[in-house]
N, C-alpha and C positions, 0 to 999 in steps of 0.2 A: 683476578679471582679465577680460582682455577674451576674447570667444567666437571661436574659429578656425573656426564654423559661416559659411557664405559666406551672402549677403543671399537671402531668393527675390525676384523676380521678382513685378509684378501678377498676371501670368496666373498664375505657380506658388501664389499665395495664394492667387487666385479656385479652382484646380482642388480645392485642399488644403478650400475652404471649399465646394464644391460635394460632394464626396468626405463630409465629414461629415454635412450635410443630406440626402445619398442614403442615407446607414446607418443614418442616426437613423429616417428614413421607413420605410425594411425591419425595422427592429428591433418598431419599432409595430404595424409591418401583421402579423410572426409573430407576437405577442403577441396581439392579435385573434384569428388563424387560429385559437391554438392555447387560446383562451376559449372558443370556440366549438365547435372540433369534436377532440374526445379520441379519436383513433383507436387499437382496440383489439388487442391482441396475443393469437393464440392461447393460452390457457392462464394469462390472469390479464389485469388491468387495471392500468394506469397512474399512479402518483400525479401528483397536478396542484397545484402551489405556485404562486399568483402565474403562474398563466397559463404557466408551465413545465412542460414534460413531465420524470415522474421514477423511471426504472428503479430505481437504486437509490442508496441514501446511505451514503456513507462517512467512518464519524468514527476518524479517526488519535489515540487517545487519550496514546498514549506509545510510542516506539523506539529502539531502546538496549541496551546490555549491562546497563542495571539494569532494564530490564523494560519489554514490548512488550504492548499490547493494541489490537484493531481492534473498531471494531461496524462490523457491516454490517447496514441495515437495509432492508425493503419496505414495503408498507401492511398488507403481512401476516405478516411474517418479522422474525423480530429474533434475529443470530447473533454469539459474541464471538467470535474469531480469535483465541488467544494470552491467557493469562493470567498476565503474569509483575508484577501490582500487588498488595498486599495489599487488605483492604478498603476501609479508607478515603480510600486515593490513588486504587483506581479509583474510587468513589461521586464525590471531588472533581473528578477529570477529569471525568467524565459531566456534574456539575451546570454544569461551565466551558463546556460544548458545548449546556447546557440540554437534556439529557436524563435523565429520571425513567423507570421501568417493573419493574414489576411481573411480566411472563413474559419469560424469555429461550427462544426454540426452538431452541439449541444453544450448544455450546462446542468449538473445534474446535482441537486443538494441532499446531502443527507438528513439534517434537520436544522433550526430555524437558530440556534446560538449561535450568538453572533462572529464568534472565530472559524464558522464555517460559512457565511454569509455576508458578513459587512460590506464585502467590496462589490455586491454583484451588481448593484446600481452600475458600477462603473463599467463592470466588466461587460453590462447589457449596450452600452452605449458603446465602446469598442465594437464589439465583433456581431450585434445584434441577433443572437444566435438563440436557439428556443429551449424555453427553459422546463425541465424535468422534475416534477416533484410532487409529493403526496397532498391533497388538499388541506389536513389540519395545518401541515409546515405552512403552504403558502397563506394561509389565515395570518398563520404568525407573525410570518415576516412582513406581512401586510401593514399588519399593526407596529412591527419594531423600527422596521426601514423607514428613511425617508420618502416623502413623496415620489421624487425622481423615479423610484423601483417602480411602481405603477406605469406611470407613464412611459418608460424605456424598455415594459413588457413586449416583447416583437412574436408573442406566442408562447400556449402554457400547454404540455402535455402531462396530464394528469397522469401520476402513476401509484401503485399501490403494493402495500408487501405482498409477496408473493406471485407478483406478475412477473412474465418475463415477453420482454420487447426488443426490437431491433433499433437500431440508430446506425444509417451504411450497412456496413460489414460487422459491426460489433455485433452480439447478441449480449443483454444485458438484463440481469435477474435482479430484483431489489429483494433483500429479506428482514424483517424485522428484526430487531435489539433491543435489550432494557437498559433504555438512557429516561432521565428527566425530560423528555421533551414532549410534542405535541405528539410526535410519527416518527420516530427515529428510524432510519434504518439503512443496513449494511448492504455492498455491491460484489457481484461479482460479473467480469466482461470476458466475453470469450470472443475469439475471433484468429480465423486461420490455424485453427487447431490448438490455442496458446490459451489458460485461462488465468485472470488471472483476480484475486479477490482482495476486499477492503473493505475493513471492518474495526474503526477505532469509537472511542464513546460508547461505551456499554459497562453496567457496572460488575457482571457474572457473564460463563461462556455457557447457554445455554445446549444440550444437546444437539438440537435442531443448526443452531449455528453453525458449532462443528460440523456438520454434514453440508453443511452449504461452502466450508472452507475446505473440503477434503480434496485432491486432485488440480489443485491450484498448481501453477508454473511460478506463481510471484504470491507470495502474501504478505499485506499491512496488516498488520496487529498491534495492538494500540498495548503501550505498556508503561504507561502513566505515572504510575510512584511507586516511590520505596515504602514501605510501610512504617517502618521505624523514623524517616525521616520526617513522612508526615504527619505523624503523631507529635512529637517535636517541634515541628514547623510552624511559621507564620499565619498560618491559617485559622481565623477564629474558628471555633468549636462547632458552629452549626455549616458553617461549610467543611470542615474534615468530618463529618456526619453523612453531611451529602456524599463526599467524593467516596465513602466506606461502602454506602449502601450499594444493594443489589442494582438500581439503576443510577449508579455513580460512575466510576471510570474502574479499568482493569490495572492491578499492583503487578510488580515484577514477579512475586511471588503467584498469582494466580496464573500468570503466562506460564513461570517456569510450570505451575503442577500440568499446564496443557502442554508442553512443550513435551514433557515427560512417557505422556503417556502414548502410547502406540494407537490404543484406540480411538484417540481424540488426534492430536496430528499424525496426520499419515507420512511427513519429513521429503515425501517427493519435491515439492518444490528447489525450482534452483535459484531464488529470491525469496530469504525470509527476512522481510524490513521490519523492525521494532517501531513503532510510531507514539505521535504524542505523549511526547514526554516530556513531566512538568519540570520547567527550569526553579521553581521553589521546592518542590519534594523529591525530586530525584537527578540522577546525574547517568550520563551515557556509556559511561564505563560500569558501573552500575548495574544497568539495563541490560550490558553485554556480556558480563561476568556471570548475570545471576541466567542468563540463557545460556551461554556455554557449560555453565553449571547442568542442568538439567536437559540437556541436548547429549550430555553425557552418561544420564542417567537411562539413556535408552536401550533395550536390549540390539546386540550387535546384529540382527536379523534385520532390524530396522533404522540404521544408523541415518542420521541427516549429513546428506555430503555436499549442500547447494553451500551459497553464500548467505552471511549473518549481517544484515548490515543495521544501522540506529541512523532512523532519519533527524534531519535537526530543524529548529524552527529555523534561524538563521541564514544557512544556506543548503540549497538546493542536492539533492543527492545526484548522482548520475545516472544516466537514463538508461532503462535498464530492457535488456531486448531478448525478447521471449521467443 
């Protein structure tokens, strides 16, 4: 098949081959720069990979209605996000990502369903690390979990929307969301100048929210189903009820009209991961199509030039360093 792309032009090749020689030269010389002189941040230092400056790292282990876990890591801080893997799915995720470790300095739940909590029994008896979370959730899981959770509490710090606390180096904001739950609620972690947020399970994007995802380096954003599909889909009637409503989950179509608008994403980030996404009402191309769609619809003042990526429940994304 022949290409409908029109021929360039010498000068359009010379400018196109001048254009990459200039970026490859600037890529080098910050690489240098930043061998050289590691400029330091009030209240901690910097990891340095390969002549990269590195706030913080984020590994997308699994998201999903069968179970969601995050690491976020520093040179000094290492926190899970969500525990809904058993043992040996999270251990195999982590070794997929090539990481091992022996302390964890926190575990922090968003709310008490069980694809974000199932595993934590296990995950408590691992790394015996202390647990984060709102007191209506830990009611919950009280009552949902097995006994073991109880027992294999090695310490509970009470947290609340709207507070914001330290764990190491992280600083870590909790904000409320309209999910079905007891306490639902969204994160966002800053540390070494890198922020980075996570916010899946909510059934609308309330204002407030947005301004808690504004300025993010990395953002999760939960973008759950197609709408058409799920209409369609296997899902009895009073649960496609549930997942429609205002504290249900977020459609592709509600991401794109956020993704859209200028006022609501501010497109700075250099990480925008798509998350939870139902393997019955939607599909990952899908979720990418109907974001490039609407990532295009922004005026060129404000254009998004980071990375677009679709987490999967399956396997693990790549870690991603801020």
């Amino acid at each position: 098949m022949q290409s409908c792309s029109p021929q360039l032009t010498r000068a359009q090749r010379s400018a196109i081959i001048l254009k990459i020689l200039l970026s490859a030269a600037l890529r080098s010389r910050l690489r240098n720069v930043a061998q050289a002189h590691v400029p330091a941040r009030p209240g901690g230092l910097r990891l340095v990979l390969a002549g990269v400056l590195i706030g913080l790292r984020v590994s997308i282990l699994a998201s999903g209605s069968s179970g969601n876990v995050t690491l976020l890591e520093t040179e000094r801080t290492r926190l899970l996000v969500d525990a809904g893997l058993g043992k040996r799915e999270t251990l195999a995720r982590l070794a997929a990502v090539e990481k091992t470790f022996d302390h964890l300095d926190g575990i922090l739940i968003t709310h008490e369903h069980t694809d974000h909590c199932s595993g934590l029994p296990q995950m408590l008896r691992i790394w015996k690390a202390p647990l984060y979370v709102t007191e209506p959730t830990l009611g919950e899981m009280q009552r949902i979990l097995p006994e073991t959770f109880g027992k294999r509490l090695n310490g509970v710090e009470p947290i609340h929307a709207g507070e914001h606390f330290c764990i190491g180096d992280i600083e870590v904001h909790a904000f409320a969301i309209p999910h079905d739950a007891a306490d639902p609620i969204g994160f966002t972690f800053r540390s070494n100048g890198a922020k980075m947020a996570l916010v899946t399970d909510l059934g609308y994007m309330p204002e407030l929210v947005k301004v808690h995802l504004r300025g993010a380096d990395c953002l999760v954003l939960e973008s759950n189903h197609d709408l058409d599909m799920l209409k369609v889909g296997p899902y009895p009637w009073l649960v496609k009820q549930r997942v429609l409503s205002r504290t249900g989950h977020l459609s592709n179509h509600a991401v794109s009209e956020y993704l859209s608008d200028p006022d609501g994403f501010d497109a700075i980030a250099r990480y925008l991961v798509l998350a939870h996404v139902s393997l019955e009402n939607n599909n990952p191309d899908l979720v990418r199509l109907s974001a490039e769609e609407a990532l295009k619809r922004r005026p060129t003042e404000s254009t998004f030039t980071g990375e677009l990526l679709v987490a999967s429940q399956h396997v693990p994304l790549k870690p991603l360093e801020l």
